[in-house]
N, C-alpha and C positions, 0 to 999 in steps of 0.2 A: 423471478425477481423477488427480492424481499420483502415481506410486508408493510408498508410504513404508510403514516399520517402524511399526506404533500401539503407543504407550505409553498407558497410563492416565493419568489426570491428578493429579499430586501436591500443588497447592495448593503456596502459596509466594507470595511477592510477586514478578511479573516485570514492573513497569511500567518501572522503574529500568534492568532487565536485556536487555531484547530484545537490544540488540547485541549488550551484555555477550556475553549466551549464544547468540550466531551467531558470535562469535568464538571461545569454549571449545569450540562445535562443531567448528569449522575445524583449532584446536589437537591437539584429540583425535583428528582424522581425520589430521592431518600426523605425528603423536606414532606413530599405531598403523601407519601406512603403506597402510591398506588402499587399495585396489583397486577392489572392486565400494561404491559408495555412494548409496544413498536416502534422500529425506527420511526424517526423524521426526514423526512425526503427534501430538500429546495431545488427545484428546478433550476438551473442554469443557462440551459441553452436547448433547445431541440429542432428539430429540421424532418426534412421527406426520409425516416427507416433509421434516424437514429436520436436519442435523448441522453444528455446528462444529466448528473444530480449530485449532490452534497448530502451525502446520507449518517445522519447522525444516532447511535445504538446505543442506549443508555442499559438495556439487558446482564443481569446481572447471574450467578451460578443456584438465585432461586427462583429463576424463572425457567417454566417448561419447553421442553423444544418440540416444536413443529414440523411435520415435510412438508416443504413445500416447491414451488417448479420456476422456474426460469420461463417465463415469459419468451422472452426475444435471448442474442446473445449476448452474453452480459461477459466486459473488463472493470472489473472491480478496482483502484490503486486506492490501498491500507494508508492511511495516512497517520493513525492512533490509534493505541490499543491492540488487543489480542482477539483471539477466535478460535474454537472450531469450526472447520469446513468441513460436511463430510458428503459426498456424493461417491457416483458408479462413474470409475475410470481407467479405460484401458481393459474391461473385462471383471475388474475386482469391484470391489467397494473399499474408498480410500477415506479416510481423516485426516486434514493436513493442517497446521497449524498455520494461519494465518498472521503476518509480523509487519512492521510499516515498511514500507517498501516493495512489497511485494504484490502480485497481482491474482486476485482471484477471475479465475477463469470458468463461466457455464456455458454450455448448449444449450439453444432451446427447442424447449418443453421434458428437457433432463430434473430429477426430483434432486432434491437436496436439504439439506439439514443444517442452520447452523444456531452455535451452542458458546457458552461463557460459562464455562465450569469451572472453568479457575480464575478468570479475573474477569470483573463488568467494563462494559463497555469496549464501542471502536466507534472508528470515523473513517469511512472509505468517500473515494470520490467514484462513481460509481456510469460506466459509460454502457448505454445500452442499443444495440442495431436489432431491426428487422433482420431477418435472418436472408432475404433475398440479399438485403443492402449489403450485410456482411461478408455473402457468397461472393458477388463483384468486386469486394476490395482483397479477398484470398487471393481471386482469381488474377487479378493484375499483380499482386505480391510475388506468383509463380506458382502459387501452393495448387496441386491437381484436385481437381475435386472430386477423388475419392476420401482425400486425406484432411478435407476443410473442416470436420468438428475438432475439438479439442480433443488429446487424449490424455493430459493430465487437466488436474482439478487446479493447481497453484504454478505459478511461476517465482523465484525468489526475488530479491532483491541482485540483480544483475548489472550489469555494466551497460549494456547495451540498452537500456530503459532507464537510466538514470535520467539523462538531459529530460527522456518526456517527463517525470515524476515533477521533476525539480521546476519544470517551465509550467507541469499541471497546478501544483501548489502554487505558484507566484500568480497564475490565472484568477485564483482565489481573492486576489487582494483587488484587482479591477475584472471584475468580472463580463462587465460589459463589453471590453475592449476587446478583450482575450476572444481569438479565433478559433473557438471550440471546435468547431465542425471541421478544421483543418486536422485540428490536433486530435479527432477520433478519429480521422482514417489514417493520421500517421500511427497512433497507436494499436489500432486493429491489423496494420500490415504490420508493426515492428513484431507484433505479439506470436500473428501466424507463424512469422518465419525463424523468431528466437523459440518456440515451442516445438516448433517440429525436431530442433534437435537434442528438448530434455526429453528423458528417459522415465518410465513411470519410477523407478528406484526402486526399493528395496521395501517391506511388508508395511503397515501404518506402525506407528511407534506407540507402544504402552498409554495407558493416561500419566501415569505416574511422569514417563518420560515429559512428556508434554506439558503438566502442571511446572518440572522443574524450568524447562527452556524458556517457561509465559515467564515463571520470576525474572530469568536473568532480562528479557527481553522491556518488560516494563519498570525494569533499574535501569539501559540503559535510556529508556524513553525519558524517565525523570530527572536524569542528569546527562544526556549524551556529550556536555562539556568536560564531564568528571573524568579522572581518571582508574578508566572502565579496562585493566590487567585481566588477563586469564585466570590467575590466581584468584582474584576478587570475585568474578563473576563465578566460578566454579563453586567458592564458599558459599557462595549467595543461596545456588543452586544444589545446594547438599553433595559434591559428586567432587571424584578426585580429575584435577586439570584434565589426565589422558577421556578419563569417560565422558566430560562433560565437552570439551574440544571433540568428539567422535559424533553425542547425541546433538548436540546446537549444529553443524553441519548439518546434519542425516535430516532433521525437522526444516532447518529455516534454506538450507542451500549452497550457504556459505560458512567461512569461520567467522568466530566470538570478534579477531581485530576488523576483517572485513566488513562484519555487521556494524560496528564502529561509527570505521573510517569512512562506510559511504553516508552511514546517517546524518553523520558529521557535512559531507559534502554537499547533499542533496539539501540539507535548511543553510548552507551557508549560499549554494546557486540559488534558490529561491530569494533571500535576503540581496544577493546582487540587484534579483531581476527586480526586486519590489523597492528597493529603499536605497537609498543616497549615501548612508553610512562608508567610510573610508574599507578599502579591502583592508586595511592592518586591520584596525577594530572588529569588523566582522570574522576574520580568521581567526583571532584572538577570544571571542565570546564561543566562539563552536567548537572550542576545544584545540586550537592548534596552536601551541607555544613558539615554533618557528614560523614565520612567512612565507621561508623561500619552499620550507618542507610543503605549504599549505599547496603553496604556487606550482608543486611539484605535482601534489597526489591531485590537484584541482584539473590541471593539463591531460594526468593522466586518465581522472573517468571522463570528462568531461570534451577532449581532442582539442581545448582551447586555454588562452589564459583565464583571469578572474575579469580583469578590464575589459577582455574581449567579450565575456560571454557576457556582461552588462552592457557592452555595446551592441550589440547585436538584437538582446531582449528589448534595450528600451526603444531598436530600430524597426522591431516587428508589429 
């Protein structure tokens, strides 16, 4: 587990604010000058072998890095900002670049490192099991338990994890109401069973490569309404389209339009589940100039409409 300062949890609405408030963090750290800096933790919700949290990293590429260990087993979901992850997976020692959407994945009492060398600050939501607790939800998943650790370190930004990301962020904005303890052992079983079938890939990627992929990835954090081209993002990233379409793949999991379009989806279902705003307007702010295009690619991560999946959220 990470090291961090635990605050209690205030209630407030933060669905709006995630970045918002990774950037006031950032502010406050650059304002007061400190020095030594740890996450911030806000408890959410915890139960008999498992805890969540709201962990906010204001750590920047002049501060040193640590090893340290995983506690229990820990599902990390990236919400802002960048990272290094680096841990032992599958035999090697891996560095993975950490992106919103995606999911960091440890075993526990496995060591691990992580690092902001190229850009300060993230904000994961951060779910953590006793390791018996987690062993029983493998085990009902199908997963055998020989195969129950993790054998990679990250998960990308997938399809089959969007709806939880999207419905975890909207949790954010009523936190009380939100059925966390449901929503960790559907995420502990979706995680098992979409990891067993990614592959460790191919060797860690350079820093270099890594510094370029952080650029593109926190352009498109700061405007994911913009119009976010292969072209544009490649420049961004110093790299001609072919190498830089190969390297953002090879780091993040998917492509530069993929990374996108589901960023794009994932705050427009959140904004369903949390706020009353008409779907035009909401497709229209998150970047989608057609409706029906919105109502298409919305159906497709998500196996529902916009109406429905609002119906549904505000049924649960």
């Amino acid at each position: 587990m990470r090291r961090c300062d635990r605050l209690s949890w205030s209630g407030g609405g933060v669905l709006a604010k995630i970045a918002v408030e990774l950037e006031q963090a950032l502010a406050r750290r650059a304002a007061t000058g400190a020095t030594a800096c740890h996450p911030t933790c806000r408890v959410l919700a915890r139960g008999d072998g498992w805890v969540v949290e709201d962990l906010i990293c204001p750590s920047g590429p002049q501060d040193p890095i640590f090893e340290e260990r995983h506690g229990d087993v820990s599902i990390a979901m990236v919400l802002a900002g960048t990272f290094q992850y680096r841990g032992s997976a599958n035999g090697g020692i891996r560095n993975e670049l950490m992106t919103p959407g995606s999911l960091l994945l440890g075993n526990a009492g496995h060591n691990f490192e992580v690092g902001h060398e190229h850009a300060a600050g993230d904000r994961c939501l951060s779910f953590h099991f006793a390791p018996e607790y987690f062993e029983r939800i493998a085990r009902d998943a199908g997963v055998r338990k020989s195969e129950r650790g993790f054998r990679v370190l990250r998960l990308p930004p997938l399809r089959e994890l969007s709806s939880l990301i999207a419905r975890a962020r909207a949790g954010l904005e009523h936190s009380a109401d939100t059925p966390w303890e449901e929503m960790s052992v559907e995420l502990a079983a979706a995680t098992v069973r979409v990891e067993r079938g990614i592959s460790s890939g191919a060797e860690s990627a350079p820093p270099s490569a890594i510094a370029r992929v952080t650029r593109s990835v926190r352009a498109i954090e700061r405007r994911p309404d913009g119009a976010l081209g292969l072209g544009g993002l490649a420049r961004e990233a110093g790299l001609s389209p072919y190498h830089f379409l190969r390297t953002f793949e090879r780091l993040t999991g998917i492509t530069p339009h993929q990374y996108v379009r589901r960023a794009r989806l994932r705050e427009a279902a959140s904004r369903l589940a949390a706020e009353r705003e008409k779907v035009l307007d909401i497709a229209y702010d998150c970047g989608f100039g057609d409706v029906s295009n919105f109502n298409r690619a919305f159906r497709s991560e998500f196996g529902m409409n916009p109406m429905k999946w609002r119906g549904k959220q505000g049924a649960a």
